[in-house]
C-alpha positions, 0 to 999 in steps of 0.5 A: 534305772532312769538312763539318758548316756549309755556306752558299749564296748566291743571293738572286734570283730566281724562275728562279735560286733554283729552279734551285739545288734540285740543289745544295740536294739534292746537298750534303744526300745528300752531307752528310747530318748538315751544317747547311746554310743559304741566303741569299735575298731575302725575296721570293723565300724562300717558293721553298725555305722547305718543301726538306727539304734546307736547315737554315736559310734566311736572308732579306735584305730588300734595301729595308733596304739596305747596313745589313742587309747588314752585319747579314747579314755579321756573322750569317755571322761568328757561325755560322762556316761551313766553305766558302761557295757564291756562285751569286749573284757580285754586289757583295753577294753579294761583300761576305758572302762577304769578310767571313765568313772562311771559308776555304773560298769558291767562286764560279760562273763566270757566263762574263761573257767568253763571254755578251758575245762571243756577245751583242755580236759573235756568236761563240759560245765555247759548246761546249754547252747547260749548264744554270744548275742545273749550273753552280750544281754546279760551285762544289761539284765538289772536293767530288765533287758531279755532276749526279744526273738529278733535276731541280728541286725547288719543295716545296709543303705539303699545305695549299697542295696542298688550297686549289688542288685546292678553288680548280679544283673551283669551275671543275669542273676536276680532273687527269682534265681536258686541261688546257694552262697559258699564262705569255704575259708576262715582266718584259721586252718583248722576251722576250714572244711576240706576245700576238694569237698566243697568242689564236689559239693559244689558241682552236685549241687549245680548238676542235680539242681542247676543252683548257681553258687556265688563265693564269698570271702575276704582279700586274704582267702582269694588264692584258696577260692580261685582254686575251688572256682577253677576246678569246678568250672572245669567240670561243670563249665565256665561262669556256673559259679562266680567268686567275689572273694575279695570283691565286696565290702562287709556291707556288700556282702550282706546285701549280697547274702539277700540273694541267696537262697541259704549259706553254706559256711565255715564257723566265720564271721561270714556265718554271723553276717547271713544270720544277721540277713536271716538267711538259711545257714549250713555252718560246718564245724570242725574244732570249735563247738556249739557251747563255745556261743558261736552258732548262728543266732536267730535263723533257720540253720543247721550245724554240721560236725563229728560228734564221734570225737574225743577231741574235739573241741580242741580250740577256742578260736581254731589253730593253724595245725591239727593238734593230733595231726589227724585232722578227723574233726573236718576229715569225718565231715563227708560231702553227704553229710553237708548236702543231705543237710542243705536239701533239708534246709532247703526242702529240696526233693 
C-alpha cells in the first residue's frame, strides 16, 4: 500500500506515548516521503515534540472537553488521511476515528478478554511477554511493519541536553560518576515498593560502592521522596543523594536518566522514559505483571517481583489500597532481592 498521509492516535500517557516511538520510526523508514501526524494530549506532547520521524503533532487539550474533540474530528476531516492507527481504542479516540472517514482504520487489540481473565480469575491466555510497543506495530502489520530491535526513542534537544550537564555540574557530578537513579513512587499506591526498603537500599549502595543517587519524580510525589532523602542523609550524610522530584521537565528527566549508570524504578512511566535512553532498569513490581506489555522494552533490565503469590496480578493499573490487605506483592520484595539484582545488572563485585 502506497501512503503519502498517515494519522496515530495515542493521547496518554507518559509510558504509552513512549512506547509508540517504534511505530513512529517503523512507518518513517517504511514511508519515507508521508506525512505522518500524531494526536496527543497537551501534557504529554513535549514526548514526541523533538521525533525526526513525525510531520505534525496534533495537541487535544482534554479540559476543553467534548468541543475540542469536535474540532479535533473536523481538523482530521480536513487533511483527509489515507489509514488511522488507533493505540489509544477509547471512547474519544473512537469518535476521531468514526468521524474521519477514513477508510483505511486499524485499531490495537488491548486483549480486554485475556487481562481480565488473568486479573479476575487467574488464567492466564498469555502465551508470552509482549511488549505494548509491539503491539502498537500490529495495527501496521498489513503494511509489512515488524519490530526493528531498536528500542524506544525520547529525542531530547541539545539545549535541554546543556541546561542538565551545567544543572549536575553545580553537584560536581559528570557521566565519569557511578551514578544510580531511583524513581521510588507511581500515581498509584499499590505499584509503589516500601519506601523504608528504598532507604536502605539506598544507603547500602552508597556505603558499599559510594554511588551517588539521584530521585526522580513528578511534583505530586515530592513530600514521599523528601522523606526517603532526609532519612538517608541522616544516616549517610547531607548531599549523598539529591532529589529533583518535581524539579525536571519530561525531557529533562530523560537527559537526566543519560547520567546514570542504571534506574531503579517502580512499574512507572518514569520506567519507559529510561528505556527510551537505553538505560540498565531494575524495575520493581508488585500488582501488575509482565503479560500485562509493560515491561521495559529494548534494554538490559531485570524485573523483580513475588511470583509465590496467588493473587497477583490484582490489577491493570495498580489501586489505591491492597485488595486482600496484606500487601505480600511488595511486602515479599525484600532489599536483597533489589540490590542482588543491580550488582547483577551492573556487574558489580
Amino acid at each position: 500500500m502506497n501512503l503519502s498521509k498517515i494519522l496515530i492516535i495515542r493521547f496518554s500517557s507518559i509510558g504509552d506515548i513512549v512506547l509508540a516511538s517504534p511505530l513512529i520510526r517503523s512507518l518513517r523508514n517504511k514511508y519515507p516521503d508521508a506525512q505522518i501526524d500524531f494526536i496527543v494530549r497537551k501534557e504529554y506532547s513535549d514526548l514526541i515534540k523533538f521525533n525526526p520521524y513525525l510531520t505534525n503533532i496534533i495537541e487535544f487539550d482534554i479540559n476543553k472537553g467534548f468541543k475540542e474533540l469536535k474540532e479535533l474530528a473536523t481538523k482530521i476531516n480536513t487533511r483527509a488521511y489515507e489509514i488511522v492507527l488507533d493505540i489509544q481504542n477509547n471512547f474519544r479516540s473512537g469518535f476521531l476515528r468514526r468521524k474521519s472517514k477514513t477508510k483505511n482504520i486499524s485499531v490495537i487489540n488491548k486483549r480486554v478478554i485475556p487481562r481480565f481473565l488473568l486479573t479476575n480469575f487467574k488464567i492466564n491466555l498469555y502465551r508470552d511477554y509482549v511488549s505494548v510497543a509491539d503491539r502498537y506495530l500490529e495495527t501496521a502489520k498489513e503494511l509489512g511493519i515488524t519490530p526493528d530491535g531498536k528500542g524506544l526513542d525520547v529525542n531530547t534537544p541539545d539545549d535541554i541536553l546543556s541546561f542538565i550537564e551545567k544543572k549536575l555540574s553545580n553537584y560536581n557530578l559528570s557521566k565519569k560518576d557511578f551514578i544510580i537513579g531511583v524513581a521510588p513512587s507511581a500515581k498509584h499506591y499499590t505499584k509503589k515498593w516500601l519506601p523504608e526498603r528504598y532507604e536502605e537500599l539506598i544507603v547500602r549502595l552508597i556505603q558499599e560502592y559510594k554511588a551517588r543517587i539521584l530521585v526522580f519524580g513528578g511534583k505530586d510525589d515530592k513530600p514521599e521522596t523528601n522523606i526517603i532523602v532526609e532519612n538517608v542523609n541522616k544516616i549517610v550524610g547531607n548531599q549523598a543523594v539529591i532529589n529533583f522530584t518535581g524539579e525536571l521537565s519530561l525531557l529533562e528527566n530523560a537527559a537526566m536518566f543519560d547520567y546514570c549508570n542504571a534506574i531503579i524504578t517502580n512499574d512507572t512511566g518514569l520506567m519507559h522514559l529510561a528505556a527510551a535512553r537505553k538505560r540498565k532498569i531494575v524495575a520493581i513490581f508488585g500488582p501488575t505483571v509482565k503479560e500485562f506489555g509493560f515491561f521495559p522494552y529494548g534494554t538490559e533490565n531485570i524485573v523483580v517481583e513475588n511470583n509465590n503469590l496467588k493473587c497477583r496480578p490484582c490489577s491493570y493499573h495498580g489501586t489505591s489500597v491492597c485488595p486482600k490487605k496484606h500487601f505480600k506483592c511488595m511486602k515479599g520484595i525484600t532489599t536483597d532481592m533489589v540490590y542482588y539484582s543491580i550488582k547483577h545488572i551492573l556487574n558489580l563485585s
